[in-house]
N, C-alpha and C positions, 0 to 999 in steps of 0.2 A: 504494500500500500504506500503511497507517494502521498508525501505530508512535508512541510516546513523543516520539521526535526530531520531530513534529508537532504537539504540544499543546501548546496555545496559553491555552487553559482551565485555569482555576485547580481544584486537589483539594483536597478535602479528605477526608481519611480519618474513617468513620462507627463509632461504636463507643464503650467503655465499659472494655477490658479494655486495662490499661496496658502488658501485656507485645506486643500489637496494636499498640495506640498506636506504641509505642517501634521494632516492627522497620518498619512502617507510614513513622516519619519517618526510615527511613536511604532511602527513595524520594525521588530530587533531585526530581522533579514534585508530590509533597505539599508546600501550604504552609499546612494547617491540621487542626484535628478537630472533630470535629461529637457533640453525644451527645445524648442523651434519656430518657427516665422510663423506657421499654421495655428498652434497653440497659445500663442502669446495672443495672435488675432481673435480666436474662438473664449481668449481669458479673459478678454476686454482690457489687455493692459495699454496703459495711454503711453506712460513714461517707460520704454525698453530698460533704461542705463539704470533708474530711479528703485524696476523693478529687482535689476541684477545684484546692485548693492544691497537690496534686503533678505534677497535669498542669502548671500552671500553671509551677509551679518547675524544670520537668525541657525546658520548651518556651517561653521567654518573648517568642523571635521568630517563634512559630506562631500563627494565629488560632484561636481556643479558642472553642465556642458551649455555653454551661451553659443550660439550664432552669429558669423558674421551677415551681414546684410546685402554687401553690394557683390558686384559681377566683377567689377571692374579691378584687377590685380594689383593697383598702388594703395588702392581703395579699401579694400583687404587686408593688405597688410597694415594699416592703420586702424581698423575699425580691429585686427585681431588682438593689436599692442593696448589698445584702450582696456577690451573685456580681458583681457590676463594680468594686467595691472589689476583686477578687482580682487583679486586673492588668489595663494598659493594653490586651492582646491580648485579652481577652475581650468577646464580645458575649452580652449575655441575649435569652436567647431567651421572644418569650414568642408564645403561640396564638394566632391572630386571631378564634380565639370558646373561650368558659369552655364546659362542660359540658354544661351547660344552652342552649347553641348562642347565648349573648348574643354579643354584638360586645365586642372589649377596644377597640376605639377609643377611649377616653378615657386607659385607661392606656398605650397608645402614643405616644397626645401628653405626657403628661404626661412618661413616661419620657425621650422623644426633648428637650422644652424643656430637660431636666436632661443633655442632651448627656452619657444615657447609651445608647451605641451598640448597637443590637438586629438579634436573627433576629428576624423576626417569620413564624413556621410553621404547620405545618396548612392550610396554601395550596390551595384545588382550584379556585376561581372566579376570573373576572378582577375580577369585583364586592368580593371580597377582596384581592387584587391592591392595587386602584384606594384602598382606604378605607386599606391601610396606608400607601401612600407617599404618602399626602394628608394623613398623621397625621406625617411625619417631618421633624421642624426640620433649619432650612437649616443644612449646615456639620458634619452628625454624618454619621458611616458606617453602613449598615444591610445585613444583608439579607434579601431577600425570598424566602421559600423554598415554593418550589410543588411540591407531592409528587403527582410524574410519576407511579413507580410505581403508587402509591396507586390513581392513578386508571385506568390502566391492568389493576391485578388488579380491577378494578369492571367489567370489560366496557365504558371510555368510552377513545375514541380521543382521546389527550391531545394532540396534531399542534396544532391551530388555538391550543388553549388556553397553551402554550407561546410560540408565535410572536407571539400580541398579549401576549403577558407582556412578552415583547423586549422589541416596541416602546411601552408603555407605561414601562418603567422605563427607557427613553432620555433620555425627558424630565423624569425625575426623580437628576439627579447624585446626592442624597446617598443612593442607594440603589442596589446591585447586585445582579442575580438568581441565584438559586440553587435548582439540580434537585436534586431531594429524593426519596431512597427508589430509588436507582438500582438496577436489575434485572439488566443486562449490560454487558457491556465495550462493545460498539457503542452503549450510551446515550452513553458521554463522547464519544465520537467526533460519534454524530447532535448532543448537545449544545452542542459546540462549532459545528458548522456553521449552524445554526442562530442563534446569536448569544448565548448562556446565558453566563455570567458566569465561572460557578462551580459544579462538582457536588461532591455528598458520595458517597463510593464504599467500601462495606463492604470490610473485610481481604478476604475469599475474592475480590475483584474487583482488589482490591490487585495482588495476588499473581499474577492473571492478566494484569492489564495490563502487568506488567513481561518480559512473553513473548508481546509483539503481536509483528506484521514478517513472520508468517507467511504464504508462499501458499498458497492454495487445497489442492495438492495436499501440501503438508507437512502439510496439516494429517490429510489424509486417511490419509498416512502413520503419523501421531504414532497415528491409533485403532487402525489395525489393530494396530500397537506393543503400544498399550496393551490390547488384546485379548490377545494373546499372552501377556504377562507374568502378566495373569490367571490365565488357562487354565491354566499351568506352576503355577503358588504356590496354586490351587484342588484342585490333585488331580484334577478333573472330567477324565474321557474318553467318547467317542461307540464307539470300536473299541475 
């Protein structure tokens, strides 16, 4: 039976809205958070920098992954110098291609010589994979984020592509992997087994995971439960 008392995989909790964040790190299993351009929008955060300093401040022994913003390479490496200045726990995160589907490869290396410590996301290829931890100076911390989900709402069976992720980032110490875009509670579970580093897991998975341990037929019990209580508080009858 697969329960907390098992995990072995690092979390990180995915998300934008502080009052998540907060109930998110009273879980002994999270030891970090993850956000993004999409989340911050869907969080209704106004002030980005305003909101980075609080997480920052409220979590200083949590690993923090901020975003950079722009497309543009000089632009990048300035927006990534500002968010790593906000503390030693933060990693920038930046896209392994701009917009325009270029390679950030340049600004990778550049960032990583300046031993400042990166997500580097948007991961679906092992050809992406391969170009970031080939771009990442000896002795910095990184990680490598390959968005499973993503490529699974795509119709592509992500199995093989995961498994040569492992073992490509074996041979690259200053870099750990990280599943991205997680779907369900048995992703942390298959992720760990698997050999994945580190997944990022939304609040509503949060909140589930802390009520694995169940069998089979409890579980089956807990529906019908939860059918009843419906039923009562609907009004609805058949006779």
């Amino acid at each position: 039976m697969m329960d907390t008392s098992n995990l072995k995989i690092k979390i990180y909790a995915d998300g934008a809205d502080i009052n998540d964040i907060r109930e998110a790190s009273g879980q002994s299993f999270v030891s970090g958070f993850t956000t993004n351009p999409s989340l911050l929008k869907k969080a209704g955060v106004l002030d980005y920098l305003k909101f980075a300093r609080e997480v920052v401040a409220e979590f200083p022994n949590k690993d923090i992954s901020f975003e950079v913003f722009s497309n543009k390479p000089e632009e990048m490496l300035k927006e990534a110098q500002i968010l790593h200045d906000l503390g030693g726990n933060v990693y920038v995160k930046i896209p392994i291609i701009t917009t325009d589907g270029k390679s950030t490869a340049d600004v990778i290396k550049k960032l990583s010589e300046a031993k400042i410590n990166l997500n580097i996301t948007a991961i679906t290829t092992l050809e992406q994979v391969e170009i970031a931890e080939n771009n990442l100076y000896h002795g910095t911390k990184n990680l490598i984020s390959i968005f499973v989900g993503r490529l699974a709402d795509a119709g592509i069976n992500p199995e093989q592509f995961i498994k040569t992720s492992v073992e490509i980032t074996k041979s690259h110490p200053e870099a750990a992997l990280l599943w991205a875009s997680t779907r369900e509670v048995y992703n942390i579970f298959e992720a760990q087994q698997i050999g994945v580093d580190i997944i990022t897991v939304p609040p509503v998975l949060i909140k589930k995971l802390g009520q694995t341990g169940k069998s089979a037929l409890e579980v089956s019990l807990d529906t019908v439960k939860g059918f009843e209580k419906d039923i009562k508080t609907s009004g609805l009858s058949i006779l």
